[in-house]
Each structure stands twice: as structure tokens, then as C-alpha cells.
N, C-alpha and C positions, 0 to 999 in steps of 0.2 A: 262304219259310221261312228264319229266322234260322239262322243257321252260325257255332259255336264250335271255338274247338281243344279245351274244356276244358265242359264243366257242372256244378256242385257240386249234389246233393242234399240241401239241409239245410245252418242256418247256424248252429251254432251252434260250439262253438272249434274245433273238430277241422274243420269244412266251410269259414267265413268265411277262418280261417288258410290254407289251403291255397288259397284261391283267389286270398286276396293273393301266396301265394309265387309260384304260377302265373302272375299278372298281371306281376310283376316278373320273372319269366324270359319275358316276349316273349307269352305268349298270351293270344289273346281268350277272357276269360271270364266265364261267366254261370252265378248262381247262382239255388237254388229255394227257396221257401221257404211252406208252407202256414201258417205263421200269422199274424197282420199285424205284428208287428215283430221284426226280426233276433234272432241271439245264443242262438238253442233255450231248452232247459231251463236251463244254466248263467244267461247273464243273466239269464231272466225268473221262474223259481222254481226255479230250485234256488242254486246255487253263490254268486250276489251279493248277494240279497235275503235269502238265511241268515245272510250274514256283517255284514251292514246288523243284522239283528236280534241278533245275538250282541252286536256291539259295543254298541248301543244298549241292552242289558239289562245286559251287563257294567254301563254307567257305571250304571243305575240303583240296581245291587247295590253297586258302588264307595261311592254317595253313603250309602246306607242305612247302611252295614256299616263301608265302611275309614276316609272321613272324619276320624270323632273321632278316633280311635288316630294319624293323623298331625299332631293338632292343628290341624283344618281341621273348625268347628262351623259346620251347618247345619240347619236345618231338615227334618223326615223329610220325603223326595222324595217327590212328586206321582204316581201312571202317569197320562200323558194316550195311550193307547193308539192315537186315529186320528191323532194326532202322529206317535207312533212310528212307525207305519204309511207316513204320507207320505214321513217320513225313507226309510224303505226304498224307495219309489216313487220318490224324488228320484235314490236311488242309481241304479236298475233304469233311470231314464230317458237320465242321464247315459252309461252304458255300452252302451246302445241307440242312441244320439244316434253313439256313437263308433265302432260298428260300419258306421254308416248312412255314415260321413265315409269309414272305408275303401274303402267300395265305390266311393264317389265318387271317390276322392281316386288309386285305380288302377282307374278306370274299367271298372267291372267290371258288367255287367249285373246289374239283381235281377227276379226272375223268380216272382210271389206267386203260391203258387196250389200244387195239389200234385202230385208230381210222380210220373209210371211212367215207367218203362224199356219202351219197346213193341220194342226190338232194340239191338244194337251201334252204337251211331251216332245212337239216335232216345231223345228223350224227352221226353213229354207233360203239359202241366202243364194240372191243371185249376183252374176259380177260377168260382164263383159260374153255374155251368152252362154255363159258356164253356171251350174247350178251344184249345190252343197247341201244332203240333208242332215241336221245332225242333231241328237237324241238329247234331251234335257229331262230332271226333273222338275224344274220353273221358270218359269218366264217370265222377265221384266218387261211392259213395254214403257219406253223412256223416249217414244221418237218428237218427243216437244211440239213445237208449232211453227207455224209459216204466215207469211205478211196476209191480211186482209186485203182484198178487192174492192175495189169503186167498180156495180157494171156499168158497161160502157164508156170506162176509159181506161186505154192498154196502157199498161208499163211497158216502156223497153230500155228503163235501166241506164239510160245517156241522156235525154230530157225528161223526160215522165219517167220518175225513179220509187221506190222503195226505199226503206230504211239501209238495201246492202246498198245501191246504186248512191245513194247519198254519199255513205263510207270512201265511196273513190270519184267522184267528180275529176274529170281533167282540170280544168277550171274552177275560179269563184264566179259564181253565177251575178250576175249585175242586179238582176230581180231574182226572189226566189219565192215563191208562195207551197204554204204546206197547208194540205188538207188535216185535219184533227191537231188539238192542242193537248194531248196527254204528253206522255211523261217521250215519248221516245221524239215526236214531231218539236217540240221545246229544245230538247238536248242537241239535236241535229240543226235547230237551228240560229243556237249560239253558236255553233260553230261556224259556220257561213256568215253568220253577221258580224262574227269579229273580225273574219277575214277579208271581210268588203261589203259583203252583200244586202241589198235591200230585201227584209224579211216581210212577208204578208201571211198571218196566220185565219186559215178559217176554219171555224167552228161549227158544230149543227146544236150544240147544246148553249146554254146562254151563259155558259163560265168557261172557264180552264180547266185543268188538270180534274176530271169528271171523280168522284169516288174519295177526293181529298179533303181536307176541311176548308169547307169555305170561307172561313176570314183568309185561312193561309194564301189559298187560291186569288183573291181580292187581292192582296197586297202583294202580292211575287206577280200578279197582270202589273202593277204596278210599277214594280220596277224593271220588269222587263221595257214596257213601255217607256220607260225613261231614257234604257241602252238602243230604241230605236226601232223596236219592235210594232208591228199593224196589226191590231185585232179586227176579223172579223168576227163577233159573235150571232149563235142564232141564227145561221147562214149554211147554207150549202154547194159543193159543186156540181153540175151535174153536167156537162159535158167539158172536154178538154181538145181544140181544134191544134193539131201540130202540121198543120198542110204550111203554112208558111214561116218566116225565120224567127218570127217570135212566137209563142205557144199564146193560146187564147183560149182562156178558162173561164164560164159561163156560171155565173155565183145567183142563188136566188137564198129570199129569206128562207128561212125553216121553215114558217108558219104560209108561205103563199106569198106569191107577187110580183112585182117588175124584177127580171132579170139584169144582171150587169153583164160588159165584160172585160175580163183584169186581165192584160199583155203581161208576161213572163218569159223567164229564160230559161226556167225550171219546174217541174210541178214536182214535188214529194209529196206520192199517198201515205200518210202516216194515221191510218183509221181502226189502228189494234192488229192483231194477228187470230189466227184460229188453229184449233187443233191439227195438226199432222198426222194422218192416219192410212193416207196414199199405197196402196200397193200391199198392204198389212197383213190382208185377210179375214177380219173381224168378222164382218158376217158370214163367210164358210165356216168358217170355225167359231160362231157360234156367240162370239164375245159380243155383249149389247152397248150402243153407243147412245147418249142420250140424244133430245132434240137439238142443241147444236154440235153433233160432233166428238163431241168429247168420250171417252172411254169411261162408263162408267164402273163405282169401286165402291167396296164398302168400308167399314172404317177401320179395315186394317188392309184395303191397296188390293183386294181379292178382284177379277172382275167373276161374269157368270160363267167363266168358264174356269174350274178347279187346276190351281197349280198355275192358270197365269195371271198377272200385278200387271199395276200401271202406275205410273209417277210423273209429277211435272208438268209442262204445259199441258200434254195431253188429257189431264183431266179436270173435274174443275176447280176453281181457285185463283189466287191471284198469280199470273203470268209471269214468276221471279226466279230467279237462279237460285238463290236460297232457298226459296221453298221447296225446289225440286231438289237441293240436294239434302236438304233434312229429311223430305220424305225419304229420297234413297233407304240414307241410313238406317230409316224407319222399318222398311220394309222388308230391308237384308235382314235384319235384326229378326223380325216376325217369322220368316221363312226358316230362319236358322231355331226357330221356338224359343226367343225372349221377346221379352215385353217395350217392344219399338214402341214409343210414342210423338205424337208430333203435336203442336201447342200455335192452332191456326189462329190464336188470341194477338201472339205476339211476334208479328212477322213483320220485320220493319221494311220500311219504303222510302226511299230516297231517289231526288230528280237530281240528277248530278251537271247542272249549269252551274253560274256565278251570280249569288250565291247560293247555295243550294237551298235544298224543301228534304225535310225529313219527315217522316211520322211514322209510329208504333201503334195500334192498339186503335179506339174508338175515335170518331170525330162526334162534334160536340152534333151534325145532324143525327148520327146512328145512336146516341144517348137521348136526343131529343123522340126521333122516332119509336124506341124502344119503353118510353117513361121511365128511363132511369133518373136518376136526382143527383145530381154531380153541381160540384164546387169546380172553380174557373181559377188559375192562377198565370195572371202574363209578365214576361220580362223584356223589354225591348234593349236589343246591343247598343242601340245609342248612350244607354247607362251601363254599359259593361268597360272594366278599365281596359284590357287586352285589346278589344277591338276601337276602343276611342285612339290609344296609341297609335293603331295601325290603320287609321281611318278606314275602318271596315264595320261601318255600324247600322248597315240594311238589316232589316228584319227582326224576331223576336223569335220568343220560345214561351210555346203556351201547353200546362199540366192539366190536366183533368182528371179531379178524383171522386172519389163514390160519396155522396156525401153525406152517407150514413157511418160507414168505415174509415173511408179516409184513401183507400186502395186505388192508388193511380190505375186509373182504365186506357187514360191515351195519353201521347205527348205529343206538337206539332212544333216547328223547326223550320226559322227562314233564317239561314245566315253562312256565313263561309266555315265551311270544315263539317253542318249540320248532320250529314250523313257518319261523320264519326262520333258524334257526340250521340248521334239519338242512340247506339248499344249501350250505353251508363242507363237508359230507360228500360228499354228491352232486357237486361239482366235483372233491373228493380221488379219489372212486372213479370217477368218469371216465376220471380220469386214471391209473390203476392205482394211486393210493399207496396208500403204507404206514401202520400207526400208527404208526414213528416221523417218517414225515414229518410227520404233524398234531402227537405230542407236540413236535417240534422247531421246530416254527412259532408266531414271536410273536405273542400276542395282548393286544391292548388292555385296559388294567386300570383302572378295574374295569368288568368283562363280563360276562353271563353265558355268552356264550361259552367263557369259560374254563373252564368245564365241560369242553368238548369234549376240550381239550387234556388237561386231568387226567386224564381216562377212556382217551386214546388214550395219558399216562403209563403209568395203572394198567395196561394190557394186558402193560407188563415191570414190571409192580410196584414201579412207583418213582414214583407220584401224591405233590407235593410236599406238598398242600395237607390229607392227611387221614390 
């Protein structure tokens, strides 16, 4: 029987990451993996094959739309669709190709097949009716999450699709309607509407992006709806007939009342995901799951049963690649006996359409809810030089700091590149600063970063530029 100090359950950021850290602090480790190539959900259909197809439809919408205006004539662009598609495959292979060099590269066992927990110290991978038991001193479980269900309406991945069945569509759908407006039904369906598609989004809640800050949320409905986008808000689906060639989905408000119904050529459930836990063994062995599912941990990854951890989707928190690979490192760290720690203040979020939504840290309801006393600083790109040049002047950047201190608590972020810019936040509030630390800090001109600084002016109302 094989003997580790370490086993990871599951490879994909939050598992793979922690078992490199593990490897690099001194121990032998082997990880599991039931699917045949590395990296979970994130590299294989979620997080990289999204961002492959974002970028890849952005340029198609670029060449269509922005082009002329910058005096750059071309001919109206082509969709060659199973192109596109490869491209995304090229990406998906590359970053598969690179997970497969880590395991190699700190020598870390891979282990196909799927894995139970049969006790503290054992755990069994199955693989094509063959079974593996092999001896550990701890357990990671790292098996992330899986799409959420609508009941009573089946996916099957070719009309009624999921977030993976999206990822490869033969087709641009003519109609497309997506159930939930968070972060992943958004992302999925810029992509389709640049490519042709008529988008209908419904909601059950009376906003967008649930959890984010609400002016942001306001003005990114905003401009989505300007690229052509259908809101329904405060609405629900609750059945979906595919007996004939168009799909017919049956919409009622949230609150009670006359039903509709919306013809389509596609439905995407995009209504969140839940824990992954399938097959595990958690209650044989003992490990306690809370009321939804989730594995639960105490505040350093331990669960109730001694010697095995959990990390990432699987437990609770925000549903981010990030966070599960910071826990990782967190965790190898702890198991190896130093001081992992993880900082769930400042985990950034970004919605990666055109133009993007960032945010770090608090929104002004979770300060309001809390009675903390925070100062407001906004900057809108329509005053930023960088982006007036490049007429790219959607949205703003809004600072919120303590207004006793001055200690930036959150930062919110509508505009192109937003997702890169909000880490200049995320290392300030790390570090406990201030907004006048950020207003007091040089920045490169012309940026659009300069935003930031202007916003973290305007906090003492003294933004130069507007």
C-alpha cells in the first residue's frame, strides 16, 4: 500500500496549488483526480475556456463595431465558430499541459480515478472497476462544486444547457434566454450576444449581480442594456417545454401572478453551483457537512474528523478560484506546522464582460447594514484622460473608507481592464491603508488607473480632475 504525508482530493486551483505548496515544504504527495485531465472545473469549463471565449468575441465585436471610428477599415468580420472553439481548446490544453508539468516538476503523485475517504489516514480511489487503497497522514478534500438545478427542468447540455454546455454550443443561438444574472450567466451571455444572439436574462431577485454593490449593479444593468441585453427582473422560470423546435419557457413574477411564455432556442440554467461531495464518503467516515452541503472547517481547514482539511468550493465562502487557492497554501502551510493564514476581508471579485465590474472588500449595503461610518469617494472614466482618448469612458470607480480612520474597507470598479486594476486595492487593504495613502501615491499618466487615485482623492473631496 502506497504511503503519503499528504493526499489532495481533487485538482483543480484550490487542490493542485496546495499540493505544490505541500510538495515544497518537504512532503510526499499524491493527488486524486476523477476526470482525465487535471485543473477541475476552472481549466476545463469554467474559469479559462470562458475567458478564451470572452476575449475571442470581444475582438469579433471590436472588428464589427469599433474599427471604422478609429480609422482602421475592414471588411465586415467572418464568425468561423469551430475556429473559435479550437482557440478555446488551445487555451484549455495549454493550461492543462501546465498543471500536468507541476505535478512533475515537484514530483507529486497523480492518482485518476475517484476518490472516498474509508477513515483518517485511508483513502480509496476508484478507476474503471479497479480500486487503490493507499495510506496517508492527511487529507485534503479540494473536490470544489457542480452547477446548480432548476427542479423540474432537465439539462441536456445541446438546448437546455449549463455553464459547460454553453462553453461549446454548435451554434449562435438566435434567441437565448439565461435563467440567474450573477456573475457567470452575464459572462456567458456577452458572449453569445456579440456573436449574434438575442439575450433574455431572468432573474428571481429585483437586481443583478446579487452580493455586489448596488449602484455598481444599477449602472453595469445599464449598460448592458444598452449592448442589447433583456432584463427580466423579480421573475422566475418554472417550467421549460422542449417537446417542439423552439423551447418554451414559462416565466411568473417572483412575488405571484399571471404566467408568460418566452419561445427560445436555448435556455442556460445559470442559478450558482453547490458543493461537490458525491461519492466522498463524509458521513461513513464521520466528516460533518453543514445544512447545505458544504464540508464543514474550523479556522484553520480542520474538519471533525482529525487529520482530514477542506478547501475551496467545497466549503463555505465565496465560490472563487482564488480563494481556493489561497486557502490551499493556507492549509499545506498549517499541516506542515507554520502559521497559514488566509485574509477573507480582501478577496477580490471580478465579472469579466465589456466592460468589466471589480470589487474588493465591503459594499456600501454591508457597511450600511453593519453601522459602520464610512466616507464615499467616486471617479467616473468619462474624466479620465486614457480612457477619453480611447473612447472607452463607461463606468467609474468608487473608494469607501472608515470614516473615523480613513482605512479603505472596499473599492467598486466599472470600466475596461477593472479587474486588473482593482489588485492596486487589494494590496493597499492588505496592508491596512488609507485613502489618503492611495490618493497620495504616484501614478503613471496617462492610466486608467488614475481613476483610482481620483476616487481615493474624492473620499476628502478634493478629486483634481473633475
Amino acid at each position: 500500500m502506497a504511503s503519503y504525508d499528504l493526499v489532495v482530493i481533487g485538482t483543480g486551483p484550490g487542490g493542485y496549488v496546495c499540493a505544490v505548496r505541500a510538495a515544497q515544504l518537504g512532503m510526499k504527495v499524491a493527488v486524486v483526480e476523477k476526470n482525465a485531465t487535471l485543473g477541475g472545473t476552472c481549466l476545463n469549463v469554467g474559469c479559462m475556456p470562458s475567458k478564451a471565449l470572452l476575449h475571442a468575441s470581444e475582438m469579433f465585436e471590436e472588428a464589427g463595431h469599433s474599427f471604422a471610428k478609429m480609422g482602421v477599415s475592414i471588411s465586415a468580420p467572418k464568425l468561423d465558430l469551430p475556429a473559435m472553439m479550437n482557440f478555446k481548446q488551445q487555451g484549455i490544453d495549454g493550461n492543462v499541459k501546465g498543471v500536468d508539468f507541476l505535478m512533475k516538476k515537484n514530483k507529486i503523485d497523480v492518482l485518476y480515478g475517484a476518490g472516498k475517504i474509508l477513515s483518517a489516514g485511508k483513502v480509496e480511489v476508484n478507476a474503471n472497476g479497479k480500486s487503490q487503497t493507499v495510506e496517508t497522514r492527511n487529507i485534503v478534500i479540494a473536490t470544489g462544486s457542480d452547477i446548480a438545478r432548476l427542479k423540474g427542468i432537465e439539462i441536456d447540455e445541446k438546448r437546455v444547457v449549463s455553464s459547460t454546455g454553453a462553453l461549446s454550443l454548435a451554434k449562435v443561438p438566435e434567441k437565448l434566454l439565461i435563467i440567474g444574472a450573477g456573475v457567470i450567466g452575464l459572462e456567458l451571455g456577452s458572449v453569445w450576444k456579440r456573436l449574434g444572439a438575442e439575450v433574455m436574462v431572468v432573474e428571481f431577485l429585483d437586481r443583478i449581480l446579487p452580493g455586489m454593490d448596488g449602484e455598481v449593479a444599477k449602472q453595469f444593468q445599464r449598460l448592458l442594456e444598452k449592448q442589447g441585453f433583456a432584463f427580466k427582473l423579480g421573475a422566475k422560470v418554472t417550467a421549460v417545454d422542449a417537446s417542439g423546435k423552439m423551447l418554451k419557457a414559462t416565466v411568473e413574477p417572483a412575488a405571484g401572478g399571471a404566467a408568460e411564455t418566452i419561445e427560445t432556442d436555448v435556455v442556460l440554467v445559470c442559478i450558482g453551483r453547490v458543493p461537490y461531495t458525491e461519492g466522498l464518503g463524509c458521513k461513513e467516515a464521520g466528516i460533518a457537512l453543514d445544512n447545505r452541503g458544504r464540508v464543514q472547517i474550523d479556522a484553520h481547514f480542520s474538519t471533525s474528523v482529525k487529520g482530514v482539511y477542506a478547501i475551496g468550493d467545497v466549503v463555505a465562502g465565496p465560490m472563487l478560484a482564488h480563494k481556493a487557492e489561497d486557502e490551499g497554501v493556507a492549509c499545506a502551510e498549517i499541516i506542515a506546522g507554520q502559521a497559514g493564514h488566509m485574509n477573507y476581508d480582501v478577496i477580490p471579485n471580478v465579472v469579466y464582460t465589456t466592460p468589466e465590474v471589480s470589487s474588493v472588500g465591503k459594499t456600501e449595503e454591508e457597511l450600511k447594514q453593519a453601522g459602520v461610518a464610512y466616507t464615499s469617494g467616486k471617479f467616473p472614466f468619462t474624466a479620465n484622460g486614457r480612457s477619453k482618448v480611447n473612447q472607452t469612458t463607461e463606468g467609474f470607480v468608487k473608494v469607501l473608507a472608515d470614516a473615523k480612520t480613513d482605512r479603505v474597507l472596499g473599492v467598486h470598479i466599472v470600466g475596461r481592464e477593472a479587474g486588473e486594476m482593482i489588485q492596486e486595492a487589494a494590496v493597499l487593504m492588505e496592508f491596512g491603508g488609507s485613502a489618503e495613502d492611495l490618493a497620495r501615491t504616484c501614478h503613471a499618466h496617462p492610466t486608467r488607473s488614475e481613476a483610482i487615485k481620483e476616487a481615493a482623492l474624492a473620499v476628502g473631496k478634493r478629486a483634481i480632475h473633475m
